[in-house]
C-alpha positions as CSV (number, residue, x, y, z in Angstrom):
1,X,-18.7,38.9,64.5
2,X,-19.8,42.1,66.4
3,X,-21.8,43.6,64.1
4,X,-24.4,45.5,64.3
5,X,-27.3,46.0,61.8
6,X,-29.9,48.0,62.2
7,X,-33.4,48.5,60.0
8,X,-34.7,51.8,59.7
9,X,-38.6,50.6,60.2
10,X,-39.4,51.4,56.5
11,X,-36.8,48.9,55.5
12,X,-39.4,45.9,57.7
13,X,-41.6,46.2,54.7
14,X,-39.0,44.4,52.8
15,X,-37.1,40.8,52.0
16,X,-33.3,41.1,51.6
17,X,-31.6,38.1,49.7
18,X,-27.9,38.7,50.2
19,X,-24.3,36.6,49.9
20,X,-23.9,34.0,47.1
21,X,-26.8,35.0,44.6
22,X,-26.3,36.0,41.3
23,X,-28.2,39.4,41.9
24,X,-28.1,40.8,45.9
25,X,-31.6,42.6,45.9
26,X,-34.1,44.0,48.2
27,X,-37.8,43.3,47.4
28,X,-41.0,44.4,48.3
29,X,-42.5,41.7,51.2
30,X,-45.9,40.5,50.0
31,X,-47.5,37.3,52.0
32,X,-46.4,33.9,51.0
33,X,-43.7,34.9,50.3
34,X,-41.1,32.0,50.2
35,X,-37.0,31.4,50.4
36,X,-37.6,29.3,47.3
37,X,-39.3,32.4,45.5
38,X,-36.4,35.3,46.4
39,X,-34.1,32.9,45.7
40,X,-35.4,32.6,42.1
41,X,-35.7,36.3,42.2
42,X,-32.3,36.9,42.8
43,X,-31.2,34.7,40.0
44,X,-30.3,31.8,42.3
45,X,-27.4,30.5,44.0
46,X,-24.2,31.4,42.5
47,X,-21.6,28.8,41.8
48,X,-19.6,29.9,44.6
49,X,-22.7,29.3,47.0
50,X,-24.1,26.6,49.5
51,X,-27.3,26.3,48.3
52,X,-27.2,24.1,52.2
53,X,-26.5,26.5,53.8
54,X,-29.2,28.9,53.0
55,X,-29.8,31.5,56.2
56,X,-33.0,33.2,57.1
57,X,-32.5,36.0,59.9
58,X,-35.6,37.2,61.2
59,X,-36.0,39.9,64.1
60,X,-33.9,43.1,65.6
61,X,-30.4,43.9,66.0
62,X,-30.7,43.2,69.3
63,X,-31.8,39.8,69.7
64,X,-32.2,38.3,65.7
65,X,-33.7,34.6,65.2
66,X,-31.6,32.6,62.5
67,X,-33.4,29.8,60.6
68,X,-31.0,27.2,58.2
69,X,-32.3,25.6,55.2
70,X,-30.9,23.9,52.4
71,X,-32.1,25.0,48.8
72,X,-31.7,20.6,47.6
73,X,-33.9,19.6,50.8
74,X,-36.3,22.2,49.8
75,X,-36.6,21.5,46.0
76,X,-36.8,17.7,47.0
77,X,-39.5,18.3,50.0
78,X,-37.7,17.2,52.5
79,X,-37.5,21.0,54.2
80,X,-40.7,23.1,54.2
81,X,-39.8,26.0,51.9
82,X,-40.5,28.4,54.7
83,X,-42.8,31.2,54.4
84,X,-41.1,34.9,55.0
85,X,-42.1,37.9,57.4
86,X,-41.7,41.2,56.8
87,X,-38.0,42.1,57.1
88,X,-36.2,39.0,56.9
89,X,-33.4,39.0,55.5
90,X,-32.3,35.7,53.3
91,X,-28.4,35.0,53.3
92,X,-26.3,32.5,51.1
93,X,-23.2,31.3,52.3
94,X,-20.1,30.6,50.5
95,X,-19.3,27.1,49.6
96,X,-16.4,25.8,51.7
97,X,-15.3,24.2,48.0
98,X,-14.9,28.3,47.0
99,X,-11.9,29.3,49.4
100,X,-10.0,26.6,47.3
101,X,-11.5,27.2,43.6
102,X,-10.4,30.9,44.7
103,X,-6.9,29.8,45.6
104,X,-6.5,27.5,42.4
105,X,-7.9,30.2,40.4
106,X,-4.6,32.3,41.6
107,X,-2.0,30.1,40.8
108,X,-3.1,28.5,38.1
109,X,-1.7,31.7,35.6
110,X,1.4,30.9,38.0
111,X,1.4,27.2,37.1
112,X,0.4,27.1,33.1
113,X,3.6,29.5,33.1
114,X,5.9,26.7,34.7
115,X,3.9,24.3,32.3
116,X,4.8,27.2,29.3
117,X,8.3,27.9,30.4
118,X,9.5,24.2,30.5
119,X,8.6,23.6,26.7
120,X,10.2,26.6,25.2
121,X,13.5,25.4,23.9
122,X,16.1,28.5,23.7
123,X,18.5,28.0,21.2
124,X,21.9,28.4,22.1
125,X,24.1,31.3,20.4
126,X,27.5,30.6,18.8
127,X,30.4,32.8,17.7
């Protein structure tokens, strides 16, 4: 929230595919050029992605439009797979399901070591 991003005008000659895809890129626009397309581009959605919640964010700084689409409505034709303009920028959003795969990811180390440390069996020492 609050920030500003501003496009040098060479940069409106582009497409921008950013967030949750396997490779972030910038491409050359050309016309017909499609969501489905850059996505594929960019080596698709990661696993971490919402291929849902698939932003387009056309327009200036000042006063951007933001289009949603979702990659499955797309694919299954239920969504136009919308044509892009010059300088639009395509953004994938991280899967609410992330934030907790990240957060299991941490403490799983933490909890196969619990798991370790109860079945080692420490002999006792005698004199």
């Amino acid at each position: 929230p609050g920030d500003v991003l501003h496009m040098p005008r060479a940069l409106q000659q582009l497409v921008t595919v950013l967030g949750e895809v396997e490779s972030p890129s910038v491409m050359m626009y050309r016309p017909g050029l499609r969501i489905s397309q850059v996505l594929a581009i960019a080596g698709g959605v990661t696993r971490d992605g919402d291929a849902g919640d698939v932003r387009v964010i056309r327009g200036d700084s000042e006063h951007p439009r933001i289009y949603q689409a979702g990659l499955s409505d797309i694919v299954d034709g239920r969504s136009p797979d919308v044509v892009l303009a010059p300088g639009d920028i395509v953004y994938v959003s991280s899967a609410p399901r992330a934030d907790l795969r990240d957060v299991m990811s941490s403490i799983s180390t933490f909890l196969s070591l619990g798991t370790i440390g109860a079945a080692v069996v420490v002999p006792s020492v005698t004199r």
